[in-house]
C-alpha positions as CSV (number, residue, x, y, z in Angstrom):
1,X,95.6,96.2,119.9
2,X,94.7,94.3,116.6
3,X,91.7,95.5,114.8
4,X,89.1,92.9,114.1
5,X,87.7,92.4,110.8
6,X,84.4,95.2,111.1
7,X,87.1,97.7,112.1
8,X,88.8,97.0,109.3
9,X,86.3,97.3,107.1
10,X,85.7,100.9,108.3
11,X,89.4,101.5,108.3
12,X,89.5,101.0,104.5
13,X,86.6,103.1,104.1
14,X,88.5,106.0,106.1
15,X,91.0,105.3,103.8
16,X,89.1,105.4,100.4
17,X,87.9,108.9,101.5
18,X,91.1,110.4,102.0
19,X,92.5,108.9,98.7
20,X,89.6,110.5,97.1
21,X,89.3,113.7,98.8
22,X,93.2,114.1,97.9
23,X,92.7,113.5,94.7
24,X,94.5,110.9,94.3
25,X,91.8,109.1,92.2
26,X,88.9,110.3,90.1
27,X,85.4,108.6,90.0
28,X,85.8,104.9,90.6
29,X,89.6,104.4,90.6
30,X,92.0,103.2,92.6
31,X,91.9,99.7,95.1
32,X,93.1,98.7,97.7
33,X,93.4,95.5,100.2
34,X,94.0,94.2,103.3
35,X,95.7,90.6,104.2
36,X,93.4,89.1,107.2
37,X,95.6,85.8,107.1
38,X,97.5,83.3,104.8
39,X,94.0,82.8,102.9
40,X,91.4,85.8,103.7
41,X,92.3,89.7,102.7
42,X,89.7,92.4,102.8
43,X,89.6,94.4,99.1
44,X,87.7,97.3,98.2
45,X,85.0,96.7,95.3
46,X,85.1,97.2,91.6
47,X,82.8,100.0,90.0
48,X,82.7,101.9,92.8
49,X,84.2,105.1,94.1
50,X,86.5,104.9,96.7
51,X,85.6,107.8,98.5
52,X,81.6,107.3,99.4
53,X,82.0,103.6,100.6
54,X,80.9,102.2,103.9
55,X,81.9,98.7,105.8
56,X,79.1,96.6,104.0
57,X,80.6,97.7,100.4
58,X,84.1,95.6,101.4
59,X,84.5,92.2,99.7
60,X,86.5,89.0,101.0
61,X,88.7,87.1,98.8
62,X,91.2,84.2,99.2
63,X,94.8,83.8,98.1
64,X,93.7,83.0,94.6
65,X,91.4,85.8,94.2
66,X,88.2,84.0,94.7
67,X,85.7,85.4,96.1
68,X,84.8,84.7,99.9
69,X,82.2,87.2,100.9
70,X,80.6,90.0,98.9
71,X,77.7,92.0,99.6
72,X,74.7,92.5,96.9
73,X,76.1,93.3,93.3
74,X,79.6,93.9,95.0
75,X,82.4,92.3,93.1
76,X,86.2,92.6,94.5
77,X,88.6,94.7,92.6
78,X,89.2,93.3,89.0
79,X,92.8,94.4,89.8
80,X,93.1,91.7,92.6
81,X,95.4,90.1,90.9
82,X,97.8,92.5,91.2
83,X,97.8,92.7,94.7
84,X,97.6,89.3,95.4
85,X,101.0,88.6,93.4
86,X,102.3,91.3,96.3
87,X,100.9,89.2,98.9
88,X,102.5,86.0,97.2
89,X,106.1,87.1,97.2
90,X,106.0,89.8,99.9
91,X,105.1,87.5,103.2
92,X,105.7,90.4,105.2
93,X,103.4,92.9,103.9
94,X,99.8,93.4,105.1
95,X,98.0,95.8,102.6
96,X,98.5,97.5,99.0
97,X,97.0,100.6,97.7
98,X,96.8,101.3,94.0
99,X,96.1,105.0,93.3
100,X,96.2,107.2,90.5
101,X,97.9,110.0,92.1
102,X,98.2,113.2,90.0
103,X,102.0,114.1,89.3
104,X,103.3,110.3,90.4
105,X,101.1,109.2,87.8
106,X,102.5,112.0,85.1
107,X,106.2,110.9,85.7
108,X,105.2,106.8,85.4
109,X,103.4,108.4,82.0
110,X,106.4,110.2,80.8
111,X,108.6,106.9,81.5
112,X,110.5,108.3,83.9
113,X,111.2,106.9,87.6
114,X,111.3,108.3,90.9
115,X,114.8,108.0,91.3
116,X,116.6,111.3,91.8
117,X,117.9,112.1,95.5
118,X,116.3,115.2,96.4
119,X,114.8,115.2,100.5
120,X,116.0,113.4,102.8
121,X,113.1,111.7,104.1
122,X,112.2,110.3,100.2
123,X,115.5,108.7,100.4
124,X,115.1,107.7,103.9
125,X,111.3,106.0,103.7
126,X,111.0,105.2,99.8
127,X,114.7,104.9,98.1
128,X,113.9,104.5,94.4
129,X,110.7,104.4,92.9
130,X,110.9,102.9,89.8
131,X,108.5,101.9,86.8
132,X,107.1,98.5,86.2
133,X,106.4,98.0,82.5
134,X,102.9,98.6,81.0
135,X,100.4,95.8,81.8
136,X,96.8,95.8,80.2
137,X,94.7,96.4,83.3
138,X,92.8,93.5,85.2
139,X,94.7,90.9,83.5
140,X,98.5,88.7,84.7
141,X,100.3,91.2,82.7
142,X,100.2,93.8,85.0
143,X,101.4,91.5,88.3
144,X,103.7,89.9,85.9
145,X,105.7,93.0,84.8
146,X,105.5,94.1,88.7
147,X,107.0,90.5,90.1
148,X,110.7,91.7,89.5
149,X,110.7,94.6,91.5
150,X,108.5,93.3,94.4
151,X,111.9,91.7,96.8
152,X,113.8,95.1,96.4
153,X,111.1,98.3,96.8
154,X,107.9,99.3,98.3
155,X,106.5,101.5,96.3
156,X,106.5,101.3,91.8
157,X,104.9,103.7,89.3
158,X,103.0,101.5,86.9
159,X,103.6,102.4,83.5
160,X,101.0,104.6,82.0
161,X,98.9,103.8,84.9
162,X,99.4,105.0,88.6
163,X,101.3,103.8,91.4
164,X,101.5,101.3,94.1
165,X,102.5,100.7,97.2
166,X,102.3,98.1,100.3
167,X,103.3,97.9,103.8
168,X,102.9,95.9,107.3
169,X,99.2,97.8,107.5
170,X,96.9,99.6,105.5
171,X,97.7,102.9,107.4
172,X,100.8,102.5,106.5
173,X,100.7,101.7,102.7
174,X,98.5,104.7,102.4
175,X,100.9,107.0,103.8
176,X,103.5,105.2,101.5
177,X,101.4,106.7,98.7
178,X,101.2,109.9,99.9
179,X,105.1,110.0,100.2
180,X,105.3,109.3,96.9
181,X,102.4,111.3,95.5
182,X,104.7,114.3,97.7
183,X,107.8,113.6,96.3
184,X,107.1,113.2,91.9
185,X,105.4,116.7,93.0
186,X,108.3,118.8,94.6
187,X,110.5,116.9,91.7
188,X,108.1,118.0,88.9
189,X,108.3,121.7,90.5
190,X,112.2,121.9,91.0
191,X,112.3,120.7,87.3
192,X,110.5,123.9,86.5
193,X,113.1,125.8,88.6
194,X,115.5,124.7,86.3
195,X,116.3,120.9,88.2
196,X,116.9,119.6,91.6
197,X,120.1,119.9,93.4
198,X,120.9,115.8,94.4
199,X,122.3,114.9,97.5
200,X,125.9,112.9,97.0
201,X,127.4,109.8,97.3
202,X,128.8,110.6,100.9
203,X,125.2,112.2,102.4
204,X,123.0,109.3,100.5
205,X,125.1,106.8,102.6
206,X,124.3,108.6,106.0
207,X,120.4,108.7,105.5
208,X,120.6,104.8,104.3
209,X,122.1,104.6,107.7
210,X,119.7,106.6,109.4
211,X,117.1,104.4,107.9
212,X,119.1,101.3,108.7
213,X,119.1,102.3,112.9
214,X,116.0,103.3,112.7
215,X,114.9,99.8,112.0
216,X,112.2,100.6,109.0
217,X,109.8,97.2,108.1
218,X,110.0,96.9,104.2
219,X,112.5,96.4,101.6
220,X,115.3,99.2,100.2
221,X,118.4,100.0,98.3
222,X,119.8,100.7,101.8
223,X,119.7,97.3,102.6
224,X,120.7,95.2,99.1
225,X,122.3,97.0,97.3
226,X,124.7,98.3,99.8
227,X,125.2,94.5,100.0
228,X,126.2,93.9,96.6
229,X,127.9,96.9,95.5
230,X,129.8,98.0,98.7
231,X,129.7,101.3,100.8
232,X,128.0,104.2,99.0
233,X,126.6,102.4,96.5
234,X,123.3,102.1,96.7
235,X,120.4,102.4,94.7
236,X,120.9,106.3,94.0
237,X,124.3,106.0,93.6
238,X,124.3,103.2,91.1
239,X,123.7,104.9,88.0
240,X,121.8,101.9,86.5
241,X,124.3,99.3,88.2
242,X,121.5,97.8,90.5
243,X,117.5,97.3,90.2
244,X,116.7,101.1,89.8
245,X,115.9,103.2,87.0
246,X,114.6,101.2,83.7
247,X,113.3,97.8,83.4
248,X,116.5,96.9,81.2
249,X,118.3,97.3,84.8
250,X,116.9,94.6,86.7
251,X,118.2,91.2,86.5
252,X,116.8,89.6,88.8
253,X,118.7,86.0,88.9
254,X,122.3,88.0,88.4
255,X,121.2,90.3,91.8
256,X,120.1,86.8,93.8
257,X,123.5,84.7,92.8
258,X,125.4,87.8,93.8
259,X,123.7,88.2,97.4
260,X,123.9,84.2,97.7
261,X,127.3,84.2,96.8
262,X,128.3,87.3,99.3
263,X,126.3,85.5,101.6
264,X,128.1,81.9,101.1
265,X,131.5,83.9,101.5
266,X,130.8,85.0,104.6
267,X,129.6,81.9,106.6
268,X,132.9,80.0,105.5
């Protein structure tokens, strides 16, 4: 049953606790947002922390940012812009969440992606995780440098910043964070075991097809860049060849002319 817009409200309140209480933010960080319709989304305020707000605290915003509905001295997010680029090129998702989650956010300050297969269910639910390049907060720099990656993942470290993710729901971009958050953690600690052992070419392939009959909303390597590179190559098997890893990786009109052209060959 869909929630309406008061229970939504309280939702992302529920949420901003546990994203607080996890630490996944300290003081007033973190933001997050939820799409209503084409022109309405629901975004948690600025200068305010995240984990003592109740429904009234929630602003309104449309597709441009503006603001809708707000409460008092509430003000939405000054990082709105970020999330509405999402929104723009991701029709399918229906919330973000911007964290600062403790070791996610040391390995997107050391420069280095989430992109080493370790678990199954990381490769499964999230692929890759790579960085977006650094944005000065609250301005078009940030959504900018975050466009490229926004048709091929889910979830992005932001450069000397945090991490996002987004999904179909707010519950389930949370969660999304948490994976991640989970995952740069048990990487960090098998680093200091001496490194992770990484799954190969031949087992990558079977969870990509795991996730593939399982039917999982959302965009990843499973799905493109099996398509342009061929069986077992995707995203962790690349080595650079597709839209993981550094920035210098993605090319984003060389990965659409490929897929258009694959596609093209096979309706003749």
């Amino acid at each position: 049953m869909a929630m309406n817009e008061y229970e939504i409200k309280k939702l992302m309140c529920d949420i901003g606790k546990r994203v607080y209480d996890r630490g996944m933010v300290a003081a007033n960080d973190g933001n997050f947002s939820v799409k209503l319709n084409d022109n309405e989304f629901l975004c948690t305020p600025t200068g305010v922390s995240k984990g003592f707000m109740t429904p009234e605290y929630i602003c309104k915003v449309d597709a441009k940012g503006n603001v809708l509905q707000a409460n008092g001295n509430f003000r939405p997010s000054s990082e709105i812009k970020m999330h509405m680029r999402v929104y723009e090129k991701r029709p399918d998702v229906g919330a973000v969440v911007h964290a600062h989650p403790s070791f996610a956010t040391s390995f997107a300050i050391a420069g280095i992606p989430l992109t080493q297969p370790i678990m199954p269910e990381a490769v499964i639910a999230l692929g890759c995780v790579p960085i977006a390049e650094y944005g000065t907060p609250s301005t078009n720099e940030i959504p900018d440098r975050l466009e490229k990656y926004l048709p091929y993942y889910d979830a992005v470290l932001l450069e000397s910043h945090g991490a996002l993710t987004w999904s179909t729901d707010l519950l389930a971009a949370y969660l999304k964070m948490e994976s991640v958050e989970f995952y740069a953690e048990l990487l960090y600690k098998a680093k200091m075991l001496g490194g992770p052992k990484e799954f190969d070419k031949e087992q990558i392939e079977k969870l990509y097809e795991i996730r593939r009959k399982m039917g999982l909303p959302g965009k990843h390597p499973a799905n493109l860049c099996k398509e342009i590179n061929g069986e077992g190559k995707g995203c962790h098997a690349c080595k650079g060849s597709c839209s993981c890893g550094s920035s210098s990786d993605v090319d984003l009109e060389k990965v659409v002319a490929e897929v258009t052209k694959k596609i093209l060959a096979q309706m003749k």
